[in-house]
PAZAPA-4460 file (N, C-alpha, C; in steps of 0.05 Angstrom, whole numbers, plus 32768, in hexadecimal, padded with zeros to 4 digits):
% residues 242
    n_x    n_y    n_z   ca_x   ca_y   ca_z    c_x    c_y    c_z   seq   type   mol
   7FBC   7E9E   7D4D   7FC3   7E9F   7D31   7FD9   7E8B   7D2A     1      X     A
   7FD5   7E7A   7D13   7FEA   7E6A   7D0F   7FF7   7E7A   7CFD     2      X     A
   8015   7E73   7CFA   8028   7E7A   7CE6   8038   7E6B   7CD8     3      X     A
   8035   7E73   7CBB   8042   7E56   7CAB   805C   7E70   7C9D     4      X     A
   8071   7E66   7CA2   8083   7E73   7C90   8090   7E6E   7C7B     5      X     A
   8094   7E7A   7C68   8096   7E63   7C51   80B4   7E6D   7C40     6      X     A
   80BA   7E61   7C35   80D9   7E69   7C26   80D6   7E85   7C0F     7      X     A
   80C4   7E7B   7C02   80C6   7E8F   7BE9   80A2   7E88   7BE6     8      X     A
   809E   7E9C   7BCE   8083   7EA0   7BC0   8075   7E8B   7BBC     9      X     A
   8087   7E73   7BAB   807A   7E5E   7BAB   8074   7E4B   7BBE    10      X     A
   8082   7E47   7BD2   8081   7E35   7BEE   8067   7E4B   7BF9    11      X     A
   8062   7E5F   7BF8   804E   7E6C   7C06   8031   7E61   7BF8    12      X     A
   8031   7E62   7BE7   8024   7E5A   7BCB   8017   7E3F   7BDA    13      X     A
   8026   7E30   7BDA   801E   7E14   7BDA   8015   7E0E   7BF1    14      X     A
   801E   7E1B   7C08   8018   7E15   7C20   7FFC   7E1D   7C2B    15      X     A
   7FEE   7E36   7C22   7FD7   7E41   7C17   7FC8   7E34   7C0A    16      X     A
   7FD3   7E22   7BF7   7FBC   7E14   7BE1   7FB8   7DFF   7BF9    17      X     A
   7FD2   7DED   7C05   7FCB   7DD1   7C14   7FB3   7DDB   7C1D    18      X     A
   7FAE   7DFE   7C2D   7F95   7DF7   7C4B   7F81   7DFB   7C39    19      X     A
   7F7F   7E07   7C21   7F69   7E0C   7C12   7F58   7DF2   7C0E    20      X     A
   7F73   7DE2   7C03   7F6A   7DC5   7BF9   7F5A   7DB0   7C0B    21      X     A
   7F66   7DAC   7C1B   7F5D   7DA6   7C3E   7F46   7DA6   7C3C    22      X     A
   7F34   7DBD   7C35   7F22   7DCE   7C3A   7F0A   7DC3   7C29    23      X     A
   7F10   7DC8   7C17   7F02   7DB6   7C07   7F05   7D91   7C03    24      X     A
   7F18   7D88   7C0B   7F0F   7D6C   7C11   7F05   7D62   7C26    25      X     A
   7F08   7D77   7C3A   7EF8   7D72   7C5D   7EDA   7D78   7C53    26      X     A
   7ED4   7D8B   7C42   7EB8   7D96   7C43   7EB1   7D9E   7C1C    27      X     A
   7EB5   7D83   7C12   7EB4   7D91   7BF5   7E96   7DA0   7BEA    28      X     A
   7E86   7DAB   7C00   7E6E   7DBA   7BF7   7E6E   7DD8   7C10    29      X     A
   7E97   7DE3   7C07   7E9C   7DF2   7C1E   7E95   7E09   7C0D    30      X     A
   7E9C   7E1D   7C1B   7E8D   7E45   7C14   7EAF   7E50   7C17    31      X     A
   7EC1   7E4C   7BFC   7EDB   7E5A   7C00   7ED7   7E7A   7BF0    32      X     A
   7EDF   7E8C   7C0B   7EE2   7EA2   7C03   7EFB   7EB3   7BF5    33      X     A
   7EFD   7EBA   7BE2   7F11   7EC0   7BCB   7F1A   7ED1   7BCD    34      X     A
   7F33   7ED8   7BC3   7F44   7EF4   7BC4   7F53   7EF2   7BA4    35      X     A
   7F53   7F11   7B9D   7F5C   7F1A   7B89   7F82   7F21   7B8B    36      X     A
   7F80   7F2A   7B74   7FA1   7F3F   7B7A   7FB9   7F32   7B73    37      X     A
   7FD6   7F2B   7B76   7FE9   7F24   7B68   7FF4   7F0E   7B7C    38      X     A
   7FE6   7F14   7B9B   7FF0   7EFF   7BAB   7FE5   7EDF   7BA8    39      X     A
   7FCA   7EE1   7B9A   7FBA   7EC4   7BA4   7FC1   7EB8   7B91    40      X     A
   7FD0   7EBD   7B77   7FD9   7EB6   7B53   7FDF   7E99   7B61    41      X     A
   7FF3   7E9B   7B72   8006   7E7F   7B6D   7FF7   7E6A   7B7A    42      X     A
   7FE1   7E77   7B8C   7FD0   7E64   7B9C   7FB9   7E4D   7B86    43      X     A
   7FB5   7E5E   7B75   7F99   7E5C   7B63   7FAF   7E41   7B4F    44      X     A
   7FBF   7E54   7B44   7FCC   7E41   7B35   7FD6   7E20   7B40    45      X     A
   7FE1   7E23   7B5F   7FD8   7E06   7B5F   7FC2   7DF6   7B65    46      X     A
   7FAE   7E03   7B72   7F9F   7DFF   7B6C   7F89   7DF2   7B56    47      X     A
   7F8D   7DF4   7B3F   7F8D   7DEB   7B2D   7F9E   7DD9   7B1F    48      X     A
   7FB2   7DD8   7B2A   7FCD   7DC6   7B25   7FC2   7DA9   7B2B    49      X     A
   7FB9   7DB0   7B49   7FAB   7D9A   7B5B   7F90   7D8C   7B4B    50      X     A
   7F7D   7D9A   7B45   7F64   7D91   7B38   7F6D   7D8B   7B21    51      X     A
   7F83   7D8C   7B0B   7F83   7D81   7AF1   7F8C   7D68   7AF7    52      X     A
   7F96   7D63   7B0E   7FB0   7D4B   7B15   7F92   7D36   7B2A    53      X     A
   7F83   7D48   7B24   7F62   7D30   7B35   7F69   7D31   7B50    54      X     A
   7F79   7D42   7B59   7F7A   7D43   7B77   7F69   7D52   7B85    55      X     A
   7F5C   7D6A   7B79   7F3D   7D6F   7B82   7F22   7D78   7B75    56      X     A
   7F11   7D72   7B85   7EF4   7D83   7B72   7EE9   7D97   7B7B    57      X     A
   7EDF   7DAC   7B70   7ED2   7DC1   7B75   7EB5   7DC5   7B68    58      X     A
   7EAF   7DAC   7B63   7E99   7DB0   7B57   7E7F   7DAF   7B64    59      X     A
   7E80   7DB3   7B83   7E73   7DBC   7B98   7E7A   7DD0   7BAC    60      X     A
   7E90   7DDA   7BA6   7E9C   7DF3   7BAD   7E8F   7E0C   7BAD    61      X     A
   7E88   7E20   7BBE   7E73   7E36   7BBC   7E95   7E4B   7BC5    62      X     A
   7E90   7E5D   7BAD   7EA5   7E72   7BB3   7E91   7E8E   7BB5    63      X     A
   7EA7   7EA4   7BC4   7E90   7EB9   7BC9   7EAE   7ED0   7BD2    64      X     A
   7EAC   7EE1   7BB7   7EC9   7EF3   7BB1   7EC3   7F0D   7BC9    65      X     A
   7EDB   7F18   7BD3   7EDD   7F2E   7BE3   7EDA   7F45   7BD5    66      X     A
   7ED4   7F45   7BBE   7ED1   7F67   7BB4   7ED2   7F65   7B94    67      X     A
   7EC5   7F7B   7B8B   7EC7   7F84   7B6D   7EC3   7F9F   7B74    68      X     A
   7ED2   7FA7   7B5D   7ECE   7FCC   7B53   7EBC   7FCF   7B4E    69      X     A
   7EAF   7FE2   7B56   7E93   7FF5   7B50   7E97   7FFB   7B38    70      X     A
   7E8A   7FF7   7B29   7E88   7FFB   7B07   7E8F   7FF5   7AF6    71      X     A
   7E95   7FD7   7AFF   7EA7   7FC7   7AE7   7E92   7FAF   7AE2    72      X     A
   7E97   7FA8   7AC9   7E86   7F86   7AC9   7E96   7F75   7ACB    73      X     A
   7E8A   7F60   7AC8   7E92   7F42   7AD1   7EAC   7F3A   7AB3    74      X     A
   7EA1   7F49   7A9D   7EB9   7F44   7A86   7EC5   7F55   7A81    75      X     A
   7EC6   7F67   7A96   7EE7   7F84   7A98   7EFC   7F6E   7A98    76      X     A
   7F10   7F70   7A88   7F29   7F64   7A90   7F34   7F69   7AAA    77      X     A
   7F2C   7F81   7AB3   7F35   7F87   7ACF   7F23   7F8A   7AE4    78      X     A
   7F10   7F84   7AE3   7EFC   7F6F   7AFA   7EFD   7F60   7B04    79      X     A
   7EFB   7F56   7B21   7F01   7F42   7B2E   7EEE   7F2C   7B2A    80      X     A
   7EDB   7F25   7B1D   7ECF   7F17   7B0C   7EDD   7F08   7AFA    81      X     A
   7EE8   7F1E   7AE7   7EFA   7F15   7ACF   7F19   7EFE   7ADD    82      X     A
   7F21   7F11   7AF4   7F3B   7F07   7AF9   7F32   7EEC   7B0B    83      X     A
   7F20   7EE3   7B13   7F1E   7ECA   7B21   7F0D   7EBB   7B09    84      X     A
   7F07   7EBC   7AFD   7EFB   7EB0   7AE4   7F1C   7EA3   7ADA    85      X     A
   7F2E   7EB9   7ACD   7F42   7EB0   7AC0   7F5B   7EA2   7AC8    86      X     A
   7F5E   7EA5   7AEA   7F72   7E9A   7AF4   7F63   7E82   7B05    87      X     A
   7F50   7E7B   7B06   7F45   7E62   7B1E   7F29   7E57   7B11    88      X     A
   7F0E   7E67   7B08   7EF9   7E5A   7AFE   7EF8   7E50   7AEA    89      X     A
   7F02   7E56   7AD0   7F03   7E4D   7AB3   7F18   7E35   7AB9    90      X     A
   7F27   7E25   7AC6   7F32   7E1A   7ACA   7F31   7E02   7AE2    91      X     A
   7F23   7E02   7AEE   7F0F   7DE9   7AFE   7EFD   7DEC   7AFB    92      X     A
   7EE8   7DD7   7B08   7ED6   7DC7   7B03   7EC0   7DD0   7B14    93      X     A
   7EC0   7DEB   7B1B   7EAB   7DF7   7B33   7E93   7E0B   7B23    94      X     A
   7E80   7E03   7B2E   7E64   7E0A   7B25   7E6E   7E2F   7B1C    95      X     A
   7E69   7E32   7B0C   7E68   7E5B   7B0F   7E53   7E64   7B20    96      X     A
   7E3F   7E55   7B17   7E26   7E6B   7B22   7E28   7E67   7B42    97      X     A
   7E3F   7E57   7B4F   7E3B   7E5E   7B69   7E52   7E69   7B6E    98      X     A
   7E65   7E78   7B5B   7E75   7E8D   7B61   7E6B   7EAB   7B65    99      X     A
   7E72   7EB0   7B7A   7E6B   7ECF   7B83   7E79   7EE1   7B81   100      X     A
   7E76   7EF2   7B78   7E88   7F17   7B7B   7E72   7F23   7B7A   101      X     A
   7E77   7F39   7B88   7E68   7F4F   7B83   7E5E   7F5E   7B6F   102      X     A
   7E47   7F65   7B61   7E42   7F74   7B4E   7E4A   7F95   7B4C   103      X     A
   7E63   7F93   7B35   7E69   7FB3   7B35   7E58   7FC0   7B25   104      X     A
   7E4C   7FB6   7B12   7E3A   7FC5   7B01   7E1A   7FCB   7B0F   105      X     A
   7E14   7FC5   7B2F   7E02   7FCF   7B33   7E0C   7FED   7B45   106      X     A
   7DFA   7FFF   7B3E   7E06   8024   7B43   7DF8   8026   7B63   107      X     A
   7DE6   8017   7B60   7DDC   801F   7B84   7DF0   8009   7B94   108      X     A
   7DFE   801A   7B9F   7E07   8012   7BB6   7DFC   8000   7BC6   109      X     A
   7DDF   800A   7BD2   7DD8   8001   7BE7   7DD0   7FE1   7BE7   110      X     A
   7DC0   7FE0   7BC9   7DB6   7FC5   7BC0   7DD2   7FB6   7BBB   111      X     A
   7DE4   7FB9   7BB1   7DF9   7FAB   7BA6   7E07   7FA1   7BBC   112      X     A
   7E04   7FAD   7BD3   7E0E   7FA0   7BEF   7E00   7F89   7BFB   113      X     A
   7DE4   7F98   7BFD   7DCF   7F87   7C07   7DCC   7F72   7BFA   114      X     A
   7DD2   7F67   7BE3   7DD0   7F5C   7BD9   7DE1   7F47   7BD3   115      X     A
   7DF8   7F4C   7BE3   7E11   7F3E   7BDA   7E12   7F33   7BFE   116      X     A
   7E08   7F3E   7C0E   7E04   7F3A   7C2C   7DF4   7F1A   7C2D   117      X     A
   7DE0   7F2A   7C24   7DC0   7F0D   7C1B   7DD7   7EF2   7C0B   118      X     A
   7DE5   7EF6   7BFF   7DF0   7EE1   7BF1   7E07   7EC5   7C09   119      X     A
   7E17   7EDB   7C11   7E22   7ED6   7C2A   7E13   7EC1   7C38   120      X     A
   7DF8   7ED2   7C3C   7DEB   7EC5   7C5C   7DE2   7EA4   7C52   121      X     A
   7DD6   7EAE   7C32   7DC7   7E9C   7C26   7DD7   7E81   7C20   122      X     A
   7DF8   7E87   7C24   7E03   7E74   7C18   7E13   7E65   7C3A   123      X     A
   7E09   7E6D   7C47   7E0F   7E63   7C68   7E29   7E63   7C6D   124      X     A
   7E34   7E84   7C64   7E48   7E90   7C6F   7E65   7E87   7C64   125      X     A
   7E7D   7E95   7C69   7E96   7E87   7C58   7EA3   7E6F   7C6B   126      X     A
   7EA9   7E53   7C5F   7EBF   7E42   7C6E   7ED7   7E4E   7C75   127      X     A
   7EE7   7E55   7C5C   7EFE   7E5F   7C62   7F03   7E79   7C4C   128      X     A
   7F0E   7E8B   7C5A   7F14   7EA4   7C44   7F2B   7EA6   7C48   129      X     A
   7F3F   7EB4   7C2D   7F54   7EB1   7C21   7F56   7ECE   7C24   130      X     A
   7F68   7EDB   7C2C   7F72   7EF7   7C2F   7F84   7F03   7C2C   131      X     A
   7F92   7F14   7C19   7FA1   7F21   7C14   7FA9   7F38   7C2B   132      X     A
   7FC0   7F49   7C32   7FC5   7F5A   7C3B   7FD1   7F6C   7C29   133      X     A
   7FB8   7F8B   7C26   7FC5   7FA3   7C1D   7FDF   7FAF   7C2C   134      X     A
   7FEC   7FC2   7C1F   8007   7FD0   7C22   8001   7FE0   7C42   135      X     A
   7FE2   7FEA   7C43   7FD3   7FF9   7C50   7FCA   7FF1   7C69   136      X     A
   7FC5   7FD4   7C6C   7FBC   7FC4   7C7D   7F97   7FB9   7C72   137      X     A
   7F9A   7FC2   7C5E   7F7F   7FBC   7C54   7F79   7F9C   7C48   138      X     A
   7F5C   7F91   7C54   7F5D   7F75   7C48   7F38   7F75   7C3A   139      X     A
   7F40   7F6C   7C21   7F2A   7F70   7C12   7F30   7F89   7C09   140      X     A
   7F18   7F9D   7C0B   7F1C   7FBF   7C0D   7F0D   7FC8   7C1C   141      X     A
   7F17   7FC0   7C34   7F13   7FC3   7C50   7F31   7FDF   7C5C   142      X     A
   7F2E   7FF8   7C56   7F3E   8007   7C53   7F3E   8011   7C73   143      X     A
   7F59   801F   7C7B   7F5A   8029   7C8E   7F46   8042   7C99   144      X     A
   7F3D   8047   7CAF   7F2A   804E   7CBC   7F22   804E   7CD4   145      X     A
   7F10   8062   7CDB   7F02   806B   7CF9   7EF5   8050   7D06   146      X     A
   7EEA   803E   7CF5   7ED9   801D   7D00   7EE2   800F   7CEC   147      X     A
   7ED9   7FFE   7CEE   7EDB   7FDC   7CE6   7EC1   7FDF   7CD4   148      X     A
   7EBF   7FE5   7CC6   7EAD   7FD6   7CA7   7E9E   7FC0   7CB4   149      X     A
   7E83   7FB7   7CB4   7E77   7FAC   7CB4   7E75   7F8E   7CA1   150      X     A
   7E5D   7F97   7C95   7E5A   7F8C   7C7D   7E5E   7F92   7C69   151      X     A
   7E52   7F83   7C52   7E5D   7F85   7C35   7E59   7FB2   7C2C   152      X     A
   7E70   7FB6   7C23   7E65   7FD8   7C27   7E6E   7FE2   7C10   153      X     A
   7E6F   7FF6   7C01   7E72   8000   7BEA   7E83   8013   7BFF   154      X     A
   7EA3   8016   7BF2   7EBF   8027   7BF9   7ECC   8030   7BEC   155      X     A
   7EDB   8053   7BF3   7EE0   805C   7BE7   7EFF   804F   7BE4   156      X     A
   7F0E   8049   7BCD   7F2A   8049   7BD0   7F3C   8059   7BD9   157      X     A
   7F4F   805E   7BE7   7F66   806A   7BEF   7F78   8063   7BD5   158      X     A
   7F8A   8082   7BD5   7F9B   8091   7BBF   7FB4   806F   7BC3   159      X     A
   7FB6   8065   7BDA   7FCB   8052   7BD8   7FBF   803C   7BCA   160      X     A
   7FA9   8036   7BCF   7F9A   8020   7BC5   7F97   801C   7BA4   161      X     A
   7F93   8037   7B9B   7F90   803E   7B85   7FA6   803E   7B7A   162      X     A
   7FC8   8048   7B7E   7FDA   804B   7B71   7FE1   8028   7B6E   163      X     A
   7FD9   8017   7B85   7FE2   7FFB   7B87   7FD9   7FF1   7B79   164      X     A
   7FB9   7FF0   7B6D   7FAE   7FDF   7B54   7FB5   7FF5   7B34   165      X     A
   7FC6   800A   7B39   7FC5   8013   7B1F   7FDA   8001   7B10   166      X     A
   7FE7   7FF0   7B1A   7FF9   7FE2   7B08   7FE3   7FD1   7AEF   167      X     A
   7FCC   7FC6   7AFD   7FB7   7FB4   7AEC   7FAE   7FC5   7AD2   168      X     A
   7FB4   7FDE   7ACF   7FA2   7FF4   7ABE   7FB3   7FFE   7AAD   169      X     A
   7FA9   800B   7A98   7FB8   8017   7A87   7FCC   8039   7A95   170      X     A
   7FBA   803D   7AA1   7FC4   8054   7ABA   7FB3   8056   7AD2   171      X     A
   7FC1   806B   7AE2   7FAE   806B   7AF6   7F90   8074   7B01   172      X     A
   7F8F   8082   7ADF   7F75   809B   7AE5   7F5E   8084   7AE5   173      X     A
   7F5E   806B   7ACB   7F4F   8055   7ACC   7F47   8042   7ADD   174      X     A
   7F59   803E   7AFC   7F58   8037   7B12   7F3B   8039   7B1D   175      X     A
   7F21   8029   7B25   7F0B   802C   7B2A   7F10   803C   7B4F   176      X     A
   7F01   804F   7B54   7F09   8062   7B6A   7EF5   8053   7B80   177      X     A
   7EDE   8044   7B7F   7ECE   8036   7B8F   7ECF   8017   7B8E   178      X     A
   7EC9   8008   7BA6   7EC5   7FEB   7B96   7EB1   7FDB   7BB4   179      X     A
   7EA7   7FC7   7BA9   7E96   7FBF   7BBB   7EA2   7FAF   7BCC   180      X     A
   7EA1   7FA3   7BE9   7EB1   7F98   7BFB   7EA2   7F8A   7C0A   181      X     A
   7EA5   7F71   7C0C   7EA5   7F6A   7C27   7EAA   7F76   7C41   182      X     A
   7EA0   7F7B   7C5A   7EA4   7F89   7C6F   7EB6   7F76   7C82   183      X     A
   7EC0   7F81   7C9B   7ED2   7F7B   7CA8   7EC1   7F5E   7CB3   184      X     A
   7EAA   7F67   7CB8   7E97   7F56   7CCD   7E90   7F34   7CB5   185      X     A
   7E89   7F3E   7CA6   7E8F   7F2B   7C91   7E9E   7F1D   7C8F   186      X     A
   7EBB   7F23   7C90   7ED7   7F10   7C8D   7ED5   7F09   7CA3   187      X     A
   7ED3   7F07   7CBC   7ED9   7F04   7CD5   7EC5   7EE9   7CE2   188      X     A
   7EB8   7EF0   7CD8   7E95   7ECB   7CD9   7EA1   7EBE   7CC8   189      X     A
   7EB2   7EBE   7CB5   7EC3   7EA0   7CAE   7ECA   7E95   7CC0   190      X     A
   7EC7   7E7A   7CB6   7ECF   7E66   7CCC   7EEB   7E62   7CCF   191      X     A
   7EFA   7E67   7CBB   7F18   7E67   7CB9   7F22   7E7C   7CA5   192      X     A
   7F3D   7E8D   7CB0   7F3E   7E98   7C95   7F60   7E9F   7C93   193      X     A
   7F68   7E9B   7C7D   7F81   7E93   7C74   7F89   7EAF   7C63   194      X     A
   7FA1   7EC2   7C6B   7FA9   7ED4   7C66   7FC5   7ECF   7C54   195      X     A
   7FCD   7ED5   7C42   7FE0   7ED0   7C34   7FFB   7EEF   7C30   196      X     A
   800C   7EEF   7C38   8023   7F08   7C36   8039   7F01   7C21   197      X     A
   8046   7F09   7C16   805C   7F02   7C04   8072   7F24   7C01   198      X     A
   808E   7F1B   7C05   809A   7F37   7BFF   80A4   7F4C   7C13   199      X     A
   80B3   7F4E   7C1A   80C4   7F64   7C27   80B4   7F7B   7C2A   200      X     A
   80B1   7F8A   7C16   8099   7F95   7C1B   8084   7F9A   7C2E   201      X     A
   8070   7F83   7C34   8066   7F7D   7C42   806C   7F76   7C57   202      X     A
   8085   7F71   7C69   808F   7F6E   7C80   8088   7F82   7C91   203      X     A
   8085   7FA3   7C90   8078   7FB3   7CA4   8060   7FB0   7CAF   204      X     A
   804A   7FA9   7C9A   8031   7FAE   7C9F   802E   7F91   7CA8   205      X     A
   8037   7F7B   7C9E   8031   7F67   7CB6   8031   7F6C   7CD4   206      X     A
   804E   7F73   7CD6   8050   7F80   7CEC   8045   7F8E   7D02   207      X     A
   8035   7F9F   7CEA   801F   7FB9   7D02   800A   7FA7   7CFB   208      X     A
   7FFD   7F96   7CED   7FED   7F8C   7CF3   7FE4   7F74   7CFE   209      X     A
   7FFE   7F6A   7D07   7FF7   7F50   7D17   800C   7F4D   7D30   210      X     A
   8019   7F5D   7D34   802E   7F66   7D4B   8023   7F7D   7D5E   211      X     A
   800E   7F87   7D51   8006   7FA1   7D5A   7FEB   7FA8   7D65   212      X     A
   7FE1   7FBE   7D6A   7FC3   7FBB   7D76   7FB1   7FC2   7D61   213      X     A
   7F99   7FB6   7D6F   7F81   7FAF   7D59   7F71   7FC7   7D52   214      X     A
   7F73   7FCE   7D3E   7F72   7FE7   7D32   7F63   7FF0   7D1C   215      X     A
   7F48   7FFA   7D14   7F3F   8002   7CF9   7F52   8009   7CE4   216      X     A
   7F66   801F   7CF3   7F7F   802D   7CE4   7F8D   8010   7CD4   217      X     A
   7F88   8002   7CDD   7FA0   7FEB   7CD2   7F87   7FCB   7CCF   218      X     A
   7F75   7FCD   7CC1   7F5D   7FB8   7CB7   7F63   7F9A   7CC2   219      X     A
   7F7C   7F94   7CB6   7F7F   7F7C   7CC1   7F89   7F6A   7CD7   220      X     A
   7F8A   7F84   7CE5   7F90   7F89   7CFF   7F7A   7F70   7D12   221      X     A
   7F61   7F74   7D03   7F49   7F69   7D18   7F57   7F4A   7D12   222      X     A
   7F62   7F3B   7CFA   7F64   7F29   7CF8   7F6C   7F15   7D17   223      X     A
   7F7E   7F2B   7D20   7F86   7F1E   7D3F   7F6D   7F1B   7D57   224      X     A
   7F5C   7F16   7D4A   7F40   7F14   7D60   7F33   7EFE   7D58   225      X     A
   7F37   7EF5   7D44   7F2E   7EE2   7D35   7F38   7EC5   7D38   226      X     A
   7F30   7EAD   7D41   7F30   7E97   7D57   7F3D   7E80   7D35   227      X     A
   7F40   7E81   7D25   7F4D   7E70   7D13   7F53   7E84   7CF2   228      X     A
   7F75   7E8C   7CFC   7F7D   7E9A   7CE2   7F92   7E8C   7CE3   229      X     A
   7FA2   7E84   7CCA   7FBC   7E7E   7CC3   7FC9   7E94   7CB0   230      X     A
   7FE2   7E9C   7CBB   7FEB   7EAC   7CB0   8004   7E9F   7C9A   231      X     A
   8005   7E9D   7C85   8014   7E96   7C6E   8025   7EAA   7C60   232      X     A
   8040   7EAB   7C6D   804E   7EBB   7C56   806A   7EB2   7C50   233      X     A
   807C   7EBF   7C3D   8093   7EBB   7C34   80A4   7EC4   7C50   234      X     A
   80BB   7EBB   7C59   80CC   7EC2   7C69   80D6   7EEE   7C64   235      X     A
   80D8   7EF5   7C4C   80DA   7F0A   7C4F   80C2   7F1F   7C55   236      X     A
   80A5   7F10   7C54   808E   7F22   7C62   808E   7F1F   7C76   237      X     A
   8096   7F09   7C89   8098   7F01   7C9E   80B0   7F05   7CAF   238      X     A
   80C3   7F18   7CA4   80D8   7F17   7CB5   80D7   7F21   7CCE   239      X     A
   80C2   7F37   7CDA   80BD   7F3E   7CEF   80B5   7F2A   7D09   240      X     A
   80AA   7F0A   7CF5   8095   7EFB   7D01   80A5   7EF2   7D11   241      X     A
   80A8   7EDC   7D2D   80B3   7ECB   7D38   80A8   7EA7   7D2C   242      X     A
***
C-alpha cells in the first residue's frame, strides 16, 4: 500500500485528483469508479478546475458509481445520481450515457444487482476506483459483517450509517434505510484503487483498518490484500500512519 500524506483537505484533494488525472491521460478510454459523500467534493472540484483550464478530457471516460439508495431517482436531490450529476457531470465534457449508478427506483433487488453486475462486466471492469472510508469501516455500503459481500448486493444500512447521511436530509426518519452496492469482490478486480481519509475523526478506523487484521467486522480491512492501493489522507487521519 502506498501512502501519500497530505497537509490539510485541500493538499489531500489535489493529490487524489493528480492520480485520477494520470489515469485518464495514460488511458483516456479508462472505466473510473466514483465515490459519493463530503470527502470526494474537493477532488471533483479540481477536477474540473483541470478540464476548464484544457488540461483534460473525459469525453471517453466510462464512469461506473459505487451505490445509490434504494428508492430514490436519478432527480432526488439526494440521490447519488443527482449528487455526481451536480458536482462533476454537468460540468465536463463526459458522455452521460456512459455514466453508471445503480438504479434505486428498480424494487427487485435481485434484477437491480444483476443488472448493475452485467454493466460492470460489459464495460471490462473498473481502471481505478475512488473510495471513501466510513466512520464504521465501511467502503461503498459494504457494512460490517460475518463475510465479505461479493458482488453488486442490495444492503441493509446500519443505525451509524444512517445517523451519518442524516445530515444530507431534512431529518433522519427520511434517510433511505436500503441502498444498492457494489460488493467487496467488485471493488477489489480494480486494477487500482485510491482511497481518500480526511479528519481526526477518522484517525481510529484507519487504524483498525489498515494497521490491523483483515476483517469483514472492519470492510476495508480487505483493502490490505489488494496488490495496488494508495492511501491519501490529511496528516490528522493519518496520524496513526508511519
Amino acid at each position: 500500500m502506498r501512502i501519500i500524506k497530505a497537509e490539510d483537505y485541500y493538499s489531500m484533494s489535489r493529490m487524489a485528483a493528480n492520480i485520477i488525472s494520470a489515469q485518464i491521460i495514460m488511458k483516456p478510454k479508462c472505466v473510473l469508479g466514483l465515490a459519493t459523500g463530503a470527502t470526494p467534493l474537493g477532488i471533483y472540484a479540481q477536477l474540473i478546475e483541470w478540464y476548464k483550464k484544457g488540461d483534460l478530457d473525459f469525453s471517453e471516460v466510462t464512469s461506473i458509481n459505487l451505490d445509490e439508495y434504494k428508492g430514490l431517482s436519478g432527480d432526488n436531490t439526494q440521490s447519488y445520481r443527482y449528487f455526481m450529476n451536480s458536482n462533476l457531470f454537468d460540468h465536463i465534457n463526459i458522455n452521460k450515457d456512459r455514466t453508471y449508478v445503480p438504479n434505486g427506483l428498480e424494487q427487485d433487488s435481485e434484477k437491480a444487482c444483476r443488472e448493475y453486475n452485467e454493466i460492470i462486466i460489459r464495460c471490462g471492469g473498473v481502471d481505478l476506483q475512488l473510495l471513501g472510508l466510513g466512520n464504521n469501516g465501511h467502503i461503498g455500503f459494504n457494512e460490517p459483517g460475518e463475510a465479505f459481500e461479493k458482488e453488486t448486493h442490495c444492503v441493509k444500512l446500519t443505525d451509524s450509517t444512517v445517523k451519518a447521511n442524516a445530515r444530507f436530509f431534512e431529518n433522519e426518519d427520511q434517510v433511505p434505510k436500503e441502498a444498492y452496492t457494489m460488493g467487496i469482490k467488485s471493488i477489489m478486480q480494480a486494477r487500482k484503487i485510491v482511497i481518500v481519509v480526511n479528519g481526526e475523526e477518522k484517525a481510529d478506523i484507519v487504524k483498525e483498518a489498515f494497521l490491523g487484521p483483515v476483517t469483514p467486522k472492519i470492510p476495508a480491512s480487505v483493502l490490505q490484500l489488494h496488490n495496488d492501493v494508495t492511501l491519501v489522507g490529511d496528516k490528522k487521519a493519518l496520524k496513526y500512519i508511519e
